[in-house]
C-alpha distance (Angstrom), angle and dihedral (degrees) to the residues before:
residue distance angle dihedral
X1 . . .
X2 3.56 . .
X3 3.29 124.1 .
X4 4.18 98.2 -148.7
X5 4.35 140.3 2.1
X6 3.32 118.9 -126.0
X7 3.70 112.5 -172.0
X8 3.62 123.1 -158.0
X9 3.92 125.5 -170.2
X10 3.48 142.3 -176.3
X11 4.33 141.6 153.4
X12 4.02 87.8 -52.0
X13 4.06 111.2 -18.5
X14 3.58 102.1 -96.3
X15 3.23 105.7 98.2
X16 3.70 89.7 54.8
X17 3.27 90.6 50.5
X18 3.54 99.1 87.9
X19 3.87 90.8 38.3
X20 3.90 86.0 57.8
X21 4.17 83.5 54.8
X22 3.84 95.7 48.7
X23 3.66 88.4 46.9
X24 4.06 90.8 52.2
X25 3.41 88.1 61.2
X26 3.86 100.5 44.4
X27 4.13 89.2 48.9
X28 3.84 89.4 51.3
X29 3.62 103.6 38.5
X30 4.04 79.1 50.4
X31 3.86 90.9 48.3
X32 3.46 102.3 -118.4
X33 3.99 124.1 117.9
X34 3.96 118.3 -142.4
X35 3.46 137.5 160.6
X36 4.03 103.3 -122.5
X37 3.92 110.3 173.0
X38 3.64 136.7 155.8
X39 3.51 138.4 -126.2
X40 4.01 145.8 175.5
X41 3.70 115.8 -95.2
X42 3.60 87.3 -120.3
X43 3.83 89.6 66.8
X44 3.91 93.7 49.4
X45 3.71 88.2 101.1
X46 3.11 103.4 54.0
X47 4.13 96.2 44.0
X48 3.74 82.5 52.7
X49 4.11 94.3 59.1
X50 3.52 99.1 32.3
X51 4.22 132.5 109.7
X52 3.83 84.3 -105.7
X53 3.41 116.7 46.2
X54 3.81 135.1 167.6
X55 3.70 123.8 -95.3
X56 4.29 84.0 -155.8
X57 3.93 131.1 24.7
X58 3.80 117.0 -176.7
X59 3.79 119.0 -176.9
X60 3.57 123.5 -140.7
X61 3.61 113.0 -117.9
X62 3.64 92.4 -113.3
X63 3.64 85.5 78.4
X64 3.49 100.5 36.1
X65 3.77 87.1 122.2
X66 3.68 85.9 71.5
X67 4.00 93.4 47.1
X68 4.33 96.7 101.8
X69 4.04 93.4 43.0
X70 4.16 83.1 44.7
X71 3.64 83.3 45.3
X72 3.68 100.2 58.9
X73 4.04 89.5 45.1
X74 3.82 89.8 54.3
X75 3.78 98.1 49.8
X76 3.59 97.0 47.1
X77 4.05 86.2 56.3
X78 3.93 93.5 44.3
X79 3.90 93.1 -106.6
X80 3.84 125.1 147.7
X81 3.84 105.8 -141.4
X82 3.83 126.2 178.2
X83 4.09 130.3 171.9
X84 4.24 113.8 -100.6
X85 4.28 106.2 -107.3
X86 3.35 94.5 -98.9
X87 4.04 84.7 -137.3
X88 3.66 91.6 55.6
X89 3.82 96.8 48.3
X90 4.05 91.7 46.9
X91 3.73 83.9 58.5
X92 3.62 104.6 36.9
X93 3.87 90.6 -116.0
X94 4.21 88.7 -179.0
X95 3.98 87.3 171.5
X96 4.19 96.4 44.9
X97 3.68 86.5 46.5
X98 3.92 91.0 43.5
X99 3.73 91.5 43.2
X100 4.13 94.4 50.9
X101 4.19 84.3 46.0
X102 3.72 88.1 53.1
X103 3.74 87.6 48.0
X104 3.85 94.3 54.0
X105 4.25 89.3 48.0
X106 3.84 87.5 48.4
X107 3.71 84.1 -121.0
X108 4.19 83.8 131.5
């Protein structure tokens, strides 16, 4: 069972999608097991309120215009919540992004 969720979201979840893989492989080559999944921005909401919420949400930063209203959701539900490097998600960094998710969980 995994140990943490990381949530990642963007415009509609598929670009994510292969950030989520690349981040699979960093977590397991690293030993660690997490849930890492991604979602549409317009499901954010209901991740945030549901039985089985994220411990993490970073936004892609093709919605960073969204980030402070996100913001606001996230800290009323206890949720640490930072932006994707835009760097890192151009290249498909999977272990940068892992490594700044681990950061926000105080897993590093």
């Amino acid at each position: 069972m995994a140990e943490k969720t990381i949530m990642l979201a963007c415009s509609a979840g598929m670009s994510t999608s292969l950030l989520v893989s690349k981040m699979q492989a960093a977590a397991k080559a690293d030993g660690v097991d997490y849930k890492i999944f991604a979602t549409a921005s317009s499901d954010i909401d209901h991740q945030l309120n549901g039985e089985s919420k994220p411990d993490v949400l970073l936004l892609g930063p093709q919605i960073g215009y969204m980030a402070n209203d996100i913001k606001k959701k996230t800290d009323k539900v206890g949720i640490p919540m930072a932006m994707i490097n835009m760097q890192d998600y151009g290249m498909m960094n999977g272990e940068a992004v892992l490594t700044n998710a681990e950061k926000l969980l105080g897993d590093k």
